[in-house]
Residue frames as a rotation matrix with the C-alpha (Angstrom) as fourth column:
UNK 1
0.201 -0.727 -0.656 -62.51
-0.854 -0.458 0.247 41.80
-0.480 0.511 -0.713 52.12
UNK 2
0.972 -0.122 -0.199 -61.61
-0.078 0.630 -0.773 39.50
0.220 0.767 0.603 49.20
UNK 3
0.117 -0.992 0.048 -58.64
-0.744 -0.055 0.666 37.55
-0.658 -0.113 -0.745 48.80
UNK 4
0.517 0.096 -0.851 -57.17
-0.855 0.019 -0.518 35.98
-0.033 0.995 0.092 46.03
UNK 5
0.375 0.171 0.911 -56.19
-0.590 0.802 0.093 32.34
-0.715 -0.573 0.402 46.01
UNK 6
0.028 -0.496 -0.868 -53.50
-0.996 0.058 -0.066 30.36
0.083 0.866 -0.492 43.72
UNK 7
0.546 0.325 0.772 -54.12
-0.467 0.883 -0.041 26.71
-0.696 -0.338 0.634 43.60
UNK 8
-0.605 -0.465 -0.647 -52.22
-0.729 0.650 0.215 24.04
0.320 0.602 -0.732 41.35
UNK 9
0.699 0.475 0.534 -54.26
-0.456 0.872 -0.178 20.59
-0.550 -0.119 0.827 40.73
UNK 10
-0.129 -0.990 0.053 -51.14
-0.881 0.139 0.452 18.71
-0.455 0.011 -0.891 39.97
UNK 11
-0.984 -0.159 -0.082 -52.57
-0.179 0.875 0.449 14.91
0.001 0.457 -0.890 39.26
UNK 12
-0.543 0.663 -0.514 -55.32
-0.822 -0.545 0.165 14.84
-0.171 0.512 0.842 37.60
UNK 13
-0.517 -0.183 -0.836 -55.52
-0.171 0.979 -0.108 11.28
0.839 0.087 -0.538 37.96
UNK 14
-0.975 0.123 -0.188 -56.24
0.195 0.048 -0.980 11.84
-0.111 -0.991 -0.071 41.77
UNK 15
-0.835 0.533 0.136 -58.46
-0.527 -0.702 -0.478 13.84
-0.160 -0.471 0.868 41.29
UNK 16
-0.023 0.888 -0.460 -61.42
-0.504 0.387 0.772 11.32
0.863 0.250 0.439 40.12
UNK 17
-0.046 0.395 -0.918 -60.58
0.492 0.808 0.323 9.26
0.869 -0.437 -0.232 43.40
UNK 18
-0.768 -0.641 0.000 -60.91
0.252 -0.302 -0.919 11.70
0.589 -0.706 0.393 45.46
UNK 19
-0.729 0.678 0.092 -64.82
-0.008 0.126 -0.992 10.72
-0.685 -0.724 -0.087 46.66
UNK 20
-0.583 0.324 0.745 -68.08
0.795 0.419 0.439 10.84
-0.170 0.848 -0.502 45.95
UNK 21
0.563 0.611 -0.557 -68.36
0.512 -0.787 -0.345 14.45
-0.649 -0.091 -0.755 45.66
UNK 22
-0.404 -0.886 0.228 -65.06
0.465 0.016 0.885 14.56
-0.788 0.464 0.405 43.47
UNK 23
-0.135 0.005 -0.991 -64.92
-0.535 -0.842 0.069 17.17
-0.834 0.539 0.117 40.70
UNK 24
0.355 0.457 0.816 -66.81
0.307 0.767 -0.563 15.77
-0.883 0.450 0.132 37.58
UNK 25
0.840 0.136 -0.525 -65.54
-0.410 -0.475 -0.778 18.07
-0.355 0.869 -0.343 35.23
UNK 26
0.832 -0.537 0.138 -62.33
0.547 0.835 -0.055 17.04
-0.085 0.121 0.989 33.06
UNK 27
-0.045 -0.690 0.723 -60.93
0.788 -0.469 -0.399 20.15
0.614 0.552 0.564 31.94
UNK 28
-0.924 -0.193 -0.330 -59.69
0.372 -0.653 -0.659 23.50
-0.088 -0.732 0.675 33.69
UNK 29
-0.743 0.634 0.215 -62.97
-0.526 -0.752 0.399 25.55
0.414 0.183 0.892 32.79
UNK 30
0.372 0.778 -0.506 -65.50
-0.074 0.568 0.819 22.84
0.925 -0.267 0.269 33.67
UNK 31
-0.378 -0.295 -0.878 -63.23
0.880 0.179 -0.439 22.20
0.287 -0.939 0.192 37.21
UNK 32
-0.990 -0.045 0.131 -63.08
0.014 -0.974 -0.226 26.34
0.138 -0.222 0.965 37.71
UNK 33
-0.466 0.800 0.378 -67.09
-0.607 -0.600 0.521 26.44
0.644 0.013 0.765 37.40
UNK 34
0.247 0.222 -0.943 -67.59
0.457 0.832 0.315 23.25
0.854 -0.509 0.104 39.75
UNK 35
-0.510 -0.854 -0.107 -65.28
0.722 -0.356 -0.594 25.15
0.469 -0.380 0.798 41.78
UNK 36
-0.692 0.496 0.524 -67.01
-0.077 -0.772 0.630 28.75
0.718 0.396 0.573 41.11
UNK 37
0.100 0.940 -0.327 -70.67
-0.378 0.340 0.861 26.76
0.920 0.038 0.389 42.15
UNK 38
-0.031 -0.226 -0.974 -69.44
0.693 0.697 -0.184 25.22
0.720 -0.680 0.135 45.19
UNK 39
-0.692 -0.403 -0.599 -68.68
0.721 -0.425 -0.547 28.51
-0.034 -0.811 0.585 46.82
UNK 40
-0.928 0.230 0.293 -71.40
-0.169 -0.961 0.220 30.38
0.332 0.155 0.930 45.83
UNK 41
0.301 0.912 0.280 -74.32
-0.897 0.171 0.407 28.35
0.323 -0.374 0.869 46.99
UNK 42
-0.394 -0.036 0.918 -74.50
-0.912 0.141 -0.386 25.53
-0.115 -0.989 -0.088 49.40
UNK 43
0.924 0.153 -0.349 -75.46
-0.258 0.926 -0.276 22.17
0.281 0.345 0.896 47.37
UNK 44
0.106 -0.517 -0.850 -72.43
0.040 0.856 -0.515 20.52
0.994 0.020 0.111 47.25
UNK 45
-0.797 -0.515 0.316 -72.08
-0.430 0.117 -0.895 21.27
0.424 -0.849 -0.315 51.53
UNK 46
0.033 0.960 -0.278 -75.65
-0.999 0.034 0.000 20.16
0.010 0.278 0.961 51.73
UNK 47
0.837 0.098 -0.538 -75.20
-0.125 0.992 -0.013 16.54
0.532 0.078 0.843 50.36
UNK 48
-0.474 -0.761 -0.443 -71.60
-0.007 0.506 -0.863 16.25
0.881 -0.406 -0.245 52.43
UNK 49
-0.532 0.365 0.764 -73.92
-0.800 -0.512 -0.312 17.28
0.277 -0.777 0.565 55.29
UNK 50
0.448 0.893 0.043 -76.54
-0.894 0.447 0.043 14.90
0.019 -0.058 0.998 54.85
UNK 51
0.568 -0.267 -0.778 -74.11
-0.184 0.881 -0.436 12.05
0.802 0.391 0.452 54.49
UNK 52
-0.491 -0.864 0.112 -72.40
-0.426 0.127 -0.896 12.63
0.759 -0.488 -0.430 57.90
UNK 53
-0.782 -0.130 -0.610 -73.05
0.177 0.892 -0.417 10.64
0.598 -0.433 -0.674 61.04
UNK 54
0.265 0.405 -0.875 -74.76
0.840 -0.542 0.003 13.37
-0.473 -0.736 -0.484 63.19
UNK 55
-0.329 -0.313 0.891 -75.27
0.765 -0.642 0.057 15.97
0.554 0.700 0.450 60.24
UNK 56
0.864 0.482 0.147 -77.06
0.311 -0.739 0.597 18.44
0.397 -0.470 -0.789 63.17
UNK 57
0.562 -0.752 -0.346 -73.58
0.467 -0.056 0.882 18.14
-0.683 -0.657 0.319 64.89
UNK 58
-0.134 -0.779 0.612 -71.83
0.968 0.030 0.250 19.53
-0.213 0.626 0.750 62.24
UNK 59
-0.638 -0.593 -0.491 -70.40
0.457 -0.805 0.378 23.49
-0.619 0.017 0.785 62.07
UNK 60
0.212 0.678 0.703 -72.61
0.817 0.272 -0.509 25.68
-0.537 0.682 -0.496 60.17
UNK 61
0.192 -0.698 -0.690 -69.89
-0.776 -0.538 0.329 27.87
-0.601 0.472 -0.645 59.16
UNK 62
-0.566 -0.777 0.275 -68.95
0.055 0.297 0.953 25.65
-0.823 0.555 -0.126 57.10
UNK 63
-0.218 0.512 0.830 -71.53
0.930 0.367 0.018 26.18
-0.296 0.776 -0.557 54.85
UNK 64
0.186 0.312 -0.932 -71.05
0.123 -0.948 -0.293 29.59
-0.975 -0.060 -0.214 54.23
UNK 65
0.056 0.156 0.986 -71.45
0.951 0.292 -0.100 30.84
-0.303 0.944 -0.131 50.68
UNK 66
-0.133 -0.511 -0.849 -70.19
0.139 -0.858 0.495 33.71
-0.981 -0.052 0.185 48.57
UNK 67
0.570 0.644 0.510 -72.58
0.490 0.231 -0.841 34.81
-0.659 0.729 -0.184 45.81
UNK 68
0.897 -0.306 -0.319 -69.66
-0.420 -0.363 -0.832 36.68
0.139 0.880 -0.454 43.93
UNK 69
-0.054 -0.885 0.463 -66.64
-0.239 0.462 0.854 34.46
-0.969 -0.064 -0.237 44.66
UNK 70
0.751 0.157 -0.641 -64.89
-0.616 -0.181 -0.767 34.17
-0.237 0.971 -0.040 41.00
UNK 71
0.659 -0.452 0.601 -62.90
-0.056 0.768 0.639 31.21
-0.750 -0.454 0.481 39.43
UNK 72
0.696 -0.137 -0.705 -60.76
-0.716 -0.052 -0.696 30.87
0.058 0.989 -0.134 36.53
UNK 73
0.317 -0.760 0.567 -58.53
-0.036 0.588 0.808 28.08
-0.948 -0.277 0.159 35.51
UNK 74
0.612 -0.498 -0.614 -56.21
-0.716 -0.018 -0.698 27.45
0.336 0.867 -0.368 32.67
UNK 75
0.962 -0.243 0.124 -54.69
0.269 0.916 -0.296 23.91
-0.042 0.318 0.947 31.66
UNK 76
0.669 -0.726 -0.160 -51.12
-0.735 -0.613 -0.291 23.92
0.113 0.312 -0.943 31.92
UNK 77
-0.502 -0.814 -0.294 -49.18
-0.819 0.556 -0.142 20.88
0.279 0.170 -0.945 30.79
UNK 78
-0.357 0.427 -0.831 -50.48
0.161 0.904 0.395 18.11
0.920 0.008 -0.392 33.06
UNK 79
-0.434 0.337 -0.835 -51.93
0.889 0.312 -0.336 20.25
0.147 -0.888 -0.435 35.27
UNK 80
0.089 0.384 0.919 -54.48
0.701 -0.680 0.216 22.84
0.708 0.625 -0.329 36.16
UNK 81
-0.704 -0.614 0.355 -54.23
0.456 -0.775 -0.437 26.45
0.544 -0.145 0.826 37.59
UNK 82
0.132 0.967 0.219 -56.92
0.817 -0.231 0.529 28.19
0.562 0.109 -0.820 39.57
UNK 83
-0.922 0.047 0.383 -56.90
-0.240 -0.848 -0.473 31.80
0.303 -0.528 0.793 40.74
UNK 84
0.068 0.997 0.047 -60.07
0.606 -0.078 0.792 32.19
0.792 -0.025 -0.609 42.98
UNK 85
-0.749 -0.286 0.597 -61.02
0.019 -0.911 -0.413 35.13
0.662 -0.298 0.688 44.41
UNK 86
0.044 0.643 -0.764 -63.33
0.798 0.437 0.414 34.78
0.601 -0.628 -0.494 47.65
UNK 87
-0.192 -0.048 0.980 -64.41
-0.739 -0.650 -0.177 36.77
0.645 -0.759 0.090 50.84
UNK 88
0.743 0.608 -0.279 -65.06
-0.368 0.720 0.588 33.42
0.558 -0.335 0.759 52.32
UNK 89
0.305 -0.835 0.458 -62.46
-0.851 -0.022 0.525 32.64
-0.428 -0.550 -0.717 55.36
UNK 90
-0.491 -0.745 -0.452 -59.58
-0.827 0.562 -0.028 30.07
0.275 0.360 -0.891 54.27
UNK 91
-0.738 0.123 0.664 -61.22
-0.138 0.935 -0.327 26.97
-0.661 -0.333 -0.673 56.39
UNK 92
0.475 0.872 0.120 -64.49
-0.302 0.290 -0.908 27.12
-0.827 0.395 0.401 54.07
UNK 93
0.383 -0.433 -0.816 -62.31
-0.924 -0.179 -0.338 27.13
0.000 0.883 -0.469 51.01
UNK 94
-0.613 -0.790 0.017 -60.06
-0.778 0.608 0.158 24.80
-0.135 0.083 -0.987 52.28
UNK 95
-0.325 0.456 0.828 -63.43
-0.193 0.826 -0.530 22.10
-0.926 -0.332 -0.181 52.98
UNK 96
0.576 0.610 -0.544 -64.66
-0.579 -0.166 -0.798 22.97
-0.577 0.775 0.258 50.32
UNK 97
0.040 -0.810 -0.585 -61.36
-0.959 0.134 -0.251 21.82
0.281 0.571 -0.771 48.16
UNK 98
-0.719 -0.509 0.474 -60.99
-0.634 0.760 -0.146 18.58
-0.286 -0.405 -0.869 50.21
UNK 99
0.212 0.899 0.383 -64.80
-0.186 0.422 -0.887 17.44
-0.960 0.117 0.256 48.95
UNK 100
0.702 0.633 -0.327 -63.80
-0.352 -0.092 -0.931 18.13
-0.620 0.769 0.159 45.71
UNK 101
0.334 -0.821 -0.464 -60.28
-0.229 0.407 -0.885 16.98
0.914 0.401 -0.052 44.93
UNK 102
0.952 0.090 -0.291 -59.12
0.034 0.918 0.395 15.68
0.303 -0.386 0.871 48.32
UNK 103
0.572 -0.514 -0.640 -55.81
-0.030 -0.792 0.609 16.21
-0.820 -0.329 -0.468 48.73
UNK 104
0.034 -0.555 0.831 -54.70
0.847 0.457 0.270 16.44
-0.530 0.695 0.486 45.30
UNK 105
0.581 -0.117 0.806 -54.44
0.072 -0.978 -0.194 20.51
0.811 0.171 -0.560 45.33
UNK 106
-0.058 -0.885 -0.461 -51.88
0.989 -0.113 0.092 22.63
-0.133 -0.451 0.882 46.47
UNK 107
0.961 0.065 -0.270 -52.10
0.090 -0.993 0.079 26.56
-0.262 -0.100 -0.960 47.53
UNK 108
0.235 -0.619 0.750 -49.13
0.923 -0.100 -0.372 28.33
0.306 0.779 0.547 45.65
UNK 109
-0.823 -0.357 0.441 -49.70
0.257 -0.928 -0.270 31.80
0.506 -0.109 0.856 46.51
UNK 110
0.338 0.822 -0.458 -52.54
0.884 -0.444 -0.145 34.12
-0.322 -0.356 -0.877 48.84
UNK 111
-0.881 -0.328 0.342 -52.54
0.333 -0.942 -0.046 37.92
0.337 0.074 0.939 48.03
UNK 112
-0.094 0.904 -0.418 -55.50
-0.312 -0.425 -0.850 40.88
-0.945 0.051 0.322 49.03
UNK 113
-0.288 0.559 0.777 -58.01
0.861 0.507 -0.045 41.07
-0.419 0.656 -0.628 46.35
């Protein structure tokens, strides 16, 4: 079952120091398909893998991947929105999110899908 995810990226500023796996795009649409790409296939858990101490030791749930998980964002003020819609449990999301902006996101709202 799908579930729908509200996010807020609040400082955009953060969000470039927030590693080196940190979200290259600049704008909401380029973030949303970084986003988008992250959860559907398994590159960006891949190189965080390969960079840990004892990458065999590491969970391979966390690399699950959802080939129809769907982003969208939209720029508001000085900060962007993202609705994403996933079947992927909350901890993958959540790792995902922390690779890519660190903690400079903020869940808003969960609903079904």
């Amino acid at each position: 079952m799908a579930t729908r995810y509200y996010l807020s990226l609040p400082d955009l500023a953060a969000l470039r120091n927030a590693g080196a796996l940190a979200f290259r795009a600049h704008g909401a649409e380029g973030i949303a398909e970084e986003l988008q790409a992250a959860l559907r296939d398994d590159g960006l858990f891949q190189r965080w893998r390969a960079a840990q101490h004892d990458p065999d030791e590491v969970d391979p749930a966390l690399g699950a991947c959802d080939s129809a998980a769907d982003v969208r964002g939209e720029q508001r003020d000085l900060h962007i929105d993202l609705v994403v819609v996933t079947s992927l449990p909350s901890t993958v999301l959540r790792h995902r999110l922390r690779l890519l902006a660190g903690q400079a996101w903020q869940l808003r709202d969960v609903t079904a899908a």
